[in-house]
DSSP file (Angstrom, degrees, kcal/mol; ACC not computed):
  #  RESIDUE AA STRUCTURE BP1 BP2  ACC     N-H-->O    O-->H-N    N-H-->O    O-->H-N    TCO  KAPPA ALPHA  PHI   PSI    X-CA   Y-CA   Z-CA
    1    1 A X    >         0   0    0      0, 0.0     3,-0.6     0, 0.0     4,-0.3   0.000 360.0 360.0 360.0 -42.4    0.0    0.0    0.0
    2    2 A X  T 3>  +     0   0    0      1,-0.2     4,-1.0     2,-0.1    54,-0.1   0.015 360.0 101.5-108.1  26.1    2.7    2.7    1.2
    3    3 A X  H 3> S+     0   0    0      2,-0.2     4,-1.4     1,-0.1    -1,-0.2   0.827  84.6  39.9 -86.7 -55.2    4.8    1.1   -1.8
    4    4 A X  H <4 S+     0   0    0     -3,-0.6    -2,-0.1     2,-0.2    -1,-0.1   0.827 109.2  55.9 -81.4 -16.0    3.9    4.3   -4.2
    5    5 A X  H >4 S+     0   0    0     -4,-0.3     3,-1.1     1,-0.1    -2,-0.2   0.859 109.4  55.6 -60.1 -79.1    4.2    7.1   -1.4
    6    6 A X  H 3< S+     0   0    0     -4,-1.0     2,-0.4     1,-0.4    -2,-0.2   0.397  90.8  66.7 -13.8 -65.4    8.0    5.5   -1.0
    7    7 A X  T 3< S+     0   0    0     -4,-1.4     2,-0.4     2,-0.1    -1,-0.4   0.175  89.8  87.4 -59.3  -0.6    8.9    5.9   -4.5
    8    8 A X  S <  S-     0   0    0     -3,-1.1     5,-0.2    -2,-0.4    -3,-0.0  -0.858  95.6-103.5 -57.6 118.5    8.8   10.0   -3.9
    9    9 A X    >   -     0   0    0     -2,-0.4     3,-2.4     1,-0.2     4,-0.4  -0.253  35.0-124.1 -51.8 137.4   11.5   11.6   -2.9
   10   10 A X  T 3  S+     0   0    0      1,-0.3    -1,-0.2     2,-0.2     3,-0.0   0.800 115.9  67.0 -83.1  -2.4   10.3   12.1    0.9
   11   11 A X  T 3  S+     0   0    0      1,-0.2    -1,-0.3     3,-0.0    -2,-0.1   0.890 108.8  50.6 -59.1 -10.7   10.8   16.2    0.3
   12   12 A X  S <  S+     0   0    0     -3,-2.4     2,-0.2     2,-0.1    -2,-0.2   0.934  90.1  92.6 -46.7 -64.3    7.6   15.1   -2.2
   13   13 A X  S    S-     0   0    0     -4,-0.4     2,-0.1     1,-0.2    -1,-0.0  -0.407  72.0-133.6-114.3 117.0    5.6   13.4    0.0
   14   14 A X        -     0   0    0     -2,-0.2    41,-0.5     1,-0.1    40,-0.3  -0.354  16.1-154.0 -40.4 112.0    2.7   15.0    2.0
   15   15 A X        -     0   0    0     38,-0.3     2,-0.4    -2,-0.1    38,-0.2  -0.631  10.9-161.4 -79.5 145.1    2.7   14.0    5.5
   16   16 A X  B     -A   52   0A   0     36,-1.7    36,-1.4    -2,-0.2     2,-0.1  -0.998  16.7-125.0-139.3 155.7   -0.9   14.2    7.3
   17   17 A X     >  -     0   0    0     -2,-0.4     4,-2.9    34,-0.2    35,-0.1  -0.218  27.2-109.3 -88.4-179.5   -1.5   14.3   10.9
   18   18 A X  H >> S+     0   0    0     32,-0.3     4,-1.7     2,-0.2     3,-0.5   0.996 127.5  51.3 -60.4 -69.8   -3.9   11.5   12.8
   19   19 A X  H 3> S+     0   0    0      1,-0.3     4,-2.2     2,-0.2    -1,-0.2   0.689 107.2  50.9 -16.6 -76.5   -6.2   14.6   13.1
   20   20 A X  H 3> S+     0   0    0      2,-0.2     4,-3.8     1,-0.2    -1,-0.3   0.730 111.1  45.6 -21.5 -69.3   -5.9   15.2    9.5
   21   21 A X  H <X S+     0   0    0     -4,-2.9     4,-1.7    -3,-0.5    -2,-0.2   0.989 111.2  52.7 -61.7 -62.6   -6.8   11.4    8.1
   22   22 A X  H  <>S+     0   0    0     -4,-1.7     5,-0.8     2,-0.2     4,-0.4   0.912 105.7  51.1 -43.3 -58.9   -9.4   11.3   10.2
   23   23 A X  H ><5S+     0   0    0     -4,-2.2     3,-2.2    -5,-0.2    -1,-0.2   0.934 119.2  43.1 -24.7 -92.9  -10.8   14.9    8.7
   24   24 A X  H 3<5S+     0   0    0     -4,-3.8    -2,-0.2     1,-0.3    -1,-0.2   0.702 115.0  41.5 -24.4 -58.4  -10.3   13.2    5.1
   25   25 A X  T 3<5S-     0   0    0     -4,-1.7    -1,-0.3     2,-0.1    -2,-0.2  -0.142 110.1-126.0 -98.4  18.7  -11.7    9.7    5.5
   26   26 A X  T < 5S+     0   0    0     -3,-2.2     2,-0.2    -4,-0.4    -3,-0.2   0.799  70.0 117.2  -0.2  78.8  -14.7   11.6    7.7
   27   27 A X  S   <S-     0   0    0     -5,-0.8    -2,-0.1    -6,-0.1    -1,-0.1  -0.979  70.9 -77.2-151.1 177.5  -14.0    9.2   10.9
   28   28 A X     >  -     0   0    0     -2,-0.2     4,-1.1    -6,-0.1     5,-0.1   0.099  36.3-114.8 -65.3 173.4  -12.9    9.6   14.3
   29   29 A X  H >> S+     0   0    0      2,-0.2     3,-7.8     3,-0.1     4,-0.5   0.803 121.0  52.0 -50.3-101.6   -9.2   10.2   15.4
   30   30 A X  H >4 S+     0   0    0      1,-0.4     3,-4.7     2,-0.2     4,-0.2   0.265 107.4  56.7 -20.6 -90.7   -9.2    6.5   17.3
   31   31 A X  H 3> S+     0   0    0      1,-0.3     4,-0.6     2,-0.2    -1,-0.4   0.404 111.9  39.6   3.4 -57.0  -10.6    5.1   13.8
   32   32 A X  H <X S+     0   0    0     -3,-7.8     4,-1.4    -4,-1.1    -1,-0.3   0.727 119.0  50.2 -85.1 -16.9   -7.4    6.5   12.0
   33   33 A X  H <X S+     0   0    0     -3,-4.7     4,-0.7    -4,-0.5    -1,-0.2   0.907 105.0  53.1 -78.9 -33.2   -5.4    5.4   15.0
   34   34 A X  H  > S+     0   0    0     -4,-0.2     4,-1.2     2,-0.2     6,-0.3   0.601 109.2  50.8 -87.2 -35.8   -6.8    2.2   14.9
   35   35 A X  H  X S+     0   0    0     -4,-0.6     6,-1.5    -5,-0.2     4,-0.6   0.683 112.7  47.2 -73.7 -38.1   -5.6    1.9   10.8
   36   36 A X  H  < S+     0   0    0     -4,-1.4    -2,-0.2    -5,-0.2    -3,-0.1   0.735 111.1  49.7 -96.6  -3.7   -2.1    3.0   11.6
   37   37 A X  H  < S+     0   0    0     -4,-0.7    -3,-0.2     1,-0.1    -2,-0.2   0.769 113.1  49.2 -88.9 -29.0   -1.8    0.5   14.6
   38   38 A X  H  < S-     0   0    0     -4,-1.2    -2,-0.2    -5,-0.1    -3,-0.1   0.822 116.2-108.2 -66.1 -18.5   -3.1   -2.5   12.4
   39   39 A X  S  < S+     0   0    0     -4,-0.6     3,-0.2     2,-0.2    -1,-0.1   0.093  85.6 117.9  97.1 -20.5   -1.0   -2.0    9.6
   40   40 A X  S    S+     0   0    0     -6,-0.3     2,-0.3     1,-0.2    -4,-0.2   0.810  83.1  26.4 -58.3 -19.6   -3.9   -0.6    7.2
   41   41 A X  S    S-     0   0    0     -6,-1.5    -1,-0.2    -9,-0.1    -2,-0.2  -0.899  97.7-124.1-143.6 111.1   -2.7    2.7    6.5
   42   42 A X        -     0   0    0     -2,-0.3    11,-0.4    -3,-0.2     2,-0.2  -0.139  34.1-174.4 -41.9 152.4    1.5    2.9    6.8
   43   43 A X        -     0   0    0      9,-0.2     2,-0.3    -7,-0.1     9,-0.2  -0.726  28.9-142.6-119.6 160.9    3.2    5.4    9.1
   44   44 A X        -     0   0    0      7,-0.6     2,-0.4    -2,-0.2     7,-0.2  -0.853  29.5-132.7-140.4 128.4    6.4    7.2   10.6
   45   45 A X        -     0   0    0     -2,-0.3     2,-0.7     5,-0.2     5,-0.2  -0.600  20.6-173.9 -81.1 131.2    6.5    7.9   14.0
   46   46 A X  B >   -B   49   0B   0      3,-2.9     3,-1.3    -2,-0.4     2,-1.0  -0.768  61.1 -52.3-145.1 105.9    7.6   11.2   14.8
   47   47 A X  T 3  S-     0   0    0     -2,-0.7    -2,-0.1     1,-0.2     3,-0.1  -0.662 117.9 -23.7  75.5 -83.4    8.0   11.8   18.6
   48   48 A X  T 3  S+     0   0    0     -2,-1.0    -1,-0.2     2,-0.1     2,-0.0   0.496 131.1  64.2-104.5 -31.2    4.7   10.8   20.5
   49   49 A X  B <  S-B   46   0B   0     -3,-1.3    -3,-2.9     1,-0.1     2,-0.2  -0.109  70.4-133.0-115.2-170.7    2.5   11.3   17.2
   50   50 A X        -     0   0    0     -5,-0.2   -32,-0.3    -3,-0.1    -5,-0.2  -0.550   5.8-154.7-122.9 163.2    2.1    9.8   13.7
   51   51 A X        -     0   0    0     -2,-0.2    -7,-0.6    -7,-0.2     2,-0.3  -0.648   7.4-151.9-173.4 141.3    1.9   11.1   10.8
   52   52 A X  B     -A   16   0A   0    -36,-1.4   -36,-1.7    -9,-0.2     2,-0.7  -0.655  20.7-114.1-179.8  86.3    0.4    9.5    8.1
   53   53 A X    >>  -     0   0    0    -11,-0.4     3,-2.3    -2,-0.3     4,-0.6  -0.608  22.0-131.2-100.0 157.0    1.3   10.1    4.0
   54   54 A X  H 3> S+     0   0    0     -2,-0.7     4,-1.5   -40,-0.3     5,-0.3   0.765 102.5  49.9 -39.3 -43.6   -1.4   11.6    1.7
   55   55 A X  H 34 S+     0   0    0    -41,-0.5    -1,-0.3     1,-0.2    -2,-0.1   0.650 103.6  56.1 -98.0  11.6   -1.2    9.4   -0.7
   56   56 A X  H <> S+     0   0    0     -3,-2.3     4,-3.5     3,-0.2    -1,-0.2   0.715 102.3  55.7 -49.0 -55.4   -1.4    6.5    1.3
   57   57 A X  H  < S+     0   0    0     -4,-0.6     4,-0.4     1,-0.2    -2,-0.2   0.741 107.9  44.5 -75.4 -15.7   -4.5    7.4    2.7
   58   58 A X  T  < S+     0   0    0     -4,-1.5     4,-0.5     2,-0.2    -1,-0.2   0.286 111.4  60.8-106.5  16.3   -6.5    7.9   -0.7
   59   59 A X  T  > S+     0   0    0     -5,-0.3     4,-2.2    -3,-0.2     5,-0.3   0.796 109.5  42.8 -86.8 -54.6   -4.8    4.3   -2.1
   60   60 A X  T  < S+     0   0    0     -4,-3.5     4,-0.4     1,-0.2    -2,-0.2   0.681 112.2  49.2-102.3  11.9   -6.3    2.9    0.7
   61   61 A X  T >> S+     0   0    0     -4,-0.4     4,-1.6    -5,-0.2     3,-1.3   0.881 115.7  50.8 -43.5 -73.9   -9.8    4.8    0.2
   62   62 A X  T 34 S+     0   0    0     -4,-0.5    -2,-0.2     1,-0.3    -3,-0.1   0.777 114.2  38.6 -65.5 -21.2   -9.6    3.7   -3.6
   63   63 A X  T 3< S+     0   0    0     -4,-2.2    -1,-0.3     1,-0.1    -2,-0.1   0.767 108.5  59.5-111.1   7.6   -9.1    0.7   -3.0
   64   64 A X  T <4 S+     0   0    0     -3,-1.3    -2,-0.2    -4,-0.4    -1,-0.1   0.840  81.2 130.7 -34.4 -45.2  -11.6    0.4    0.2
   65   65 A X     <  -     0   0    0     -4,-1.6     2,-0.3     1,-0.1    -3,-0.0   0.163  44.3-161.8 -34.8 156.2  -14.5    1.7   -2.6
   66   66 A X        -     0   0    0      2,-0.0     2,-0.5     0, 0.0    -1,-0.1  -0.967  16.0-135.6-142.7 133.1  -17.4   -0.6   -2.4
   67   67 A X        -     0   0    0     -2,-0.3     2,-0.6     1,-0.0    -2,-0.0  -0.777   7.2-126.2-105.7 162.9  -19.2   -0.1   -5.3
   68   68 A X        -     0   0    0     -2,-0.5    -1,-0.0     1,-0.0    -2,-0.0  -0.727  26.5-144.4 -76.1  92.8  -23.3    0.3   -5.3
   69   69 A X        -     0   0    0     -2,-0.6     2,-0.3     1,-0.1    -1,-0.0  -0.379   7.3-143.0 -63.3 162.8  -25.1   -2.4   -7.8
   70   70 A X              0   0    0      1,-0.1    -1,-0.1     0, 0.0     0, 0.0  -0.837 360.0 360.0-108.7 151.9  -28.0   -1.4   -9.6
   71   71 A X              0   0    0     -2,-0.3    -1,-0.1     0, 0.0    -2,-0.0   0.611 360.0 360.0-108.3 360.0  -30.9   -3.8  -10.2
């Protein structure tokens, strides 16, 4: 998943805060805390807090989608 952030030179690469993802993905902090302690959305810890890059977090949105059939 955090395979294509890597490949950016990290001055690239859009950091987001817990806060942040949570904002984005419209769910609680814990939620986004709860995706970066499982492994679901990669991380770098940076002091106490996390932080979380952008394009990680809409990679694992996109591939999250659930699409709607129609009958």
């Amino acid at each position: 998943m955090g395979a294509k952030a890597s490949k950016r030179p990290l001055n690239e690469v859009v950091f987001l805060t817990v806060a942040e993802v949570a904002a984005v993905m419209r769910v609680s902090k814990m939620t986004a805390y709860r995706l970066v302690h499982s492994g679901h959305l990669p991380a770098i810890r940076v002091g106490r807090s996390f932080r979380v890059p952008e394009a990680a977090v809409h990679e694992y949105l996109r591939e999250s989608f659930v699409g709607v059939e129609t009958a």
